[in-house]
N, C-alpha and C positions, 0 to 999 in steps of 0.2 A: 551459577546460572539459575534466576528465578524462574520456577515453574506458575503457570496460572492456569489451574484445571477447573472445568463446568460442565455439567450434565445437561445434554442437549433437550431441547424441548419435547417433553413427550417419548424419550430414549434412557436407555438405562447407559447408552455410550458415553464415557467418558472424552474429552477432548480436552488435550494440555495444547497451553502456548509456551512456546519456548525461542529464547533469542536464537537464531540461526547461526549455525558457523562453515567457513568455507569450505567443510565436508558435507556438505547441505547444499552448494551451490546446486550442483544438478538436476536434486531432487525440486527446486524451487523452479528450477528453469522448465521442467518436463511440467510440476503442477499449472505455472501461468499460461503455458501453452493448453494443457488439456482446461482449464477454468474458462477460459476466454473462445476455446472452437464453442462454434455455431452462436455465439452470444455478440463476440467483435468481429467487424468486417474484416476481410481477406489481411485488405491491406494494415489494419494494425501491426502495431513493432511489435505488443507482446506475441505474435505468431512467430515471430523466428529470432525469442528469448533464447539466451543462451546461459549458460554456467559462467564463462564470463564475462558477461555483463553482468552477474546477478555479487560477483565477487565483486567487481571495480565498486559497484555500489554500497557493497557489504565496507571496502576499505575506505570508503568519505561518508559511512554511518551505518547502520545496523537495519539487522532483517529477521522478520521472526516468521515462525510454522509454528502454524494448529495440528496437532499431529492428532489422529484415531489410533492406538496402539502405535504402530511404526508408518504408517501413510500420514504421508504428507498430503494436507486436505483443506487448507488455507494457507496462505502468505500476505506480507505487507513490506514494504522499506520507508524507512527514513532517514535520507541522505541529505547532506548540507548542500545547497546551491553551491554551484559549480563557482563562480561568479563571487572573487573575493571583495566587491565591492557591496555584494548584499548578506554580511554579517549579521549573522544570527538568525537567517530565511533557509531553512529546511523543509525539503519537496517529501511529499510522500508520494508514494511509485506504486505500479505493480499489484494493486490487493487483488486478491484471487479464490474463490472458495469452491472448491467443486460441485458440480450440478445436486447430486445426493448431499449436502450439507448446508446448503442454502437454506436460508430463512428457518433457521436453527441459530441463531446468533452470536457464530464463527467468526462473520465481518466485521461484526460490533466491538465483540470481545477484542480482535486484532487493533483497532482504532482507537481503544481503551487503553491498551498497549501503547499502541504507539505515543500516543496524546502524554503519557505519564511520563515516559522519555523525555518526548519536545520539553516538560516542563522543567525535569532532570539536568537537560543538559542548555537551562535558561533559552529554550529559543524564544523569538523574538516573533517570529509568522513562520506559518505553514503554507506550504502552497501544493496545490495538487492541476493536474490536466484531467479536462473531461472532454473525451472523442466529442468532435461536431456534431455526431452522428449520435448520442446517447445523451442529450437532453434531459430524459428522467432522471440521470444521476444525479444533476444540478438538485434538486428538490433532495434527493438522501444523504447526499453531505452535506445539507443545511444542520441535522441534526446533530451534529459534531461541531457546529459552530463556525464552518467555511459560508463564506459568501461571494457568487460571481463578482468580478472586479474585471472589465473589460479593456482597463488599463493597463492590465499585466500581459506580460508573455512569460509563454514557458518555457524555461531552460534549455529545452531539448525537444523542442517541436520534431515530429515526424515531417521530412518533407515531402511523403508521397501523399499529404492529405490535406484539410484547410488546416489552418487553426485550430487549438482546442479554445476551451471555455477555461479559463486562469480561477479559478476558488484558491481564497486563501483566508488564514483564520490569522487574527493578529493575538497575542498570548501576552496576560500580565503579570512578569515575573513580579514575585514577593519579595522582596528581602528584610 
């Protein structure tokens, strides 16, 4: 299990990332719920994450925590598209960093992560969802190399809400 530890900005705390495992599920589910109060509306699905949802995710691709000592203090997933006709298109889910660890570059780190993976395991595009309602995001995952594509839909739209916004980064395996 690769560890990737960094000294937060300005802190002598150490924070390890570590791939998550499905004795982890809970802990992931209790962090997206507490990362997302008072940041995403009522009605977002991360408010009533569960441990399994976070497992069915974990069993079609992997999840990792930022851990501080033993708190769990960030998350991320990437899961393969449901949708065996989009081979090689893996969604990234769920990132989450608690209020006190923000803009300490926890989410970076996670997306570093996860990006190393997608190339690991040759994906082909990434695709993420941004609430209709959180516009800003659109501009902070430019810098990961996602771009809105308003041709796409996402996998797994919420239906209690509009649309999101489809970002997706297309990746060029090496061989």
């Amino acid at each position: 299990m690769a560890w990737v530890g960094f000294a937060m900005q300005g802190e002598s705390t150490q924070v390890q990332i570590r791939l998550a495992n499905p004795a982890d599920a809970e802990a992931v589910a209790q962090l997206v719920r507490r990362a997302w109060a008072d940041r995403v509306a009522p009605d977002s699905s991360g408010h009533q994450e569960t441990a399994e949802r976070v497992q069915a995710d974990m069993a079609r691709g992997y999840a990792w925590v930022a851990l501080s000592g033993t708190e769990v203090v960030g998350t991320v997933r990437l899961v393969r598209h449901p949708d065996p006709r989009e081979r090689g298109v893996w969604e990234v889910r769920k990132l989450g960093v608690l209020p006190e660890y923000r803009k300490q570059g926890v989410a970076h780190r996670l997306m570093e992560v996860l990006a190393r993976r997608a190339f690991e395991v040759r994906a082909r595009e990434l695709r993420l969802a941004v609430r209709h309602d959180q516009p800003k995001l659109l501009k902070w995952y430019t810098q990961f190399g996602f771009t809105y594509d308003p041709g796409l839909r996402y996998s797994t739209p919420n239906p209690n809400t509009p649309p999101p916004f489809v970002m997706v980064r297309r990746l060029e395996v090496l061989s």
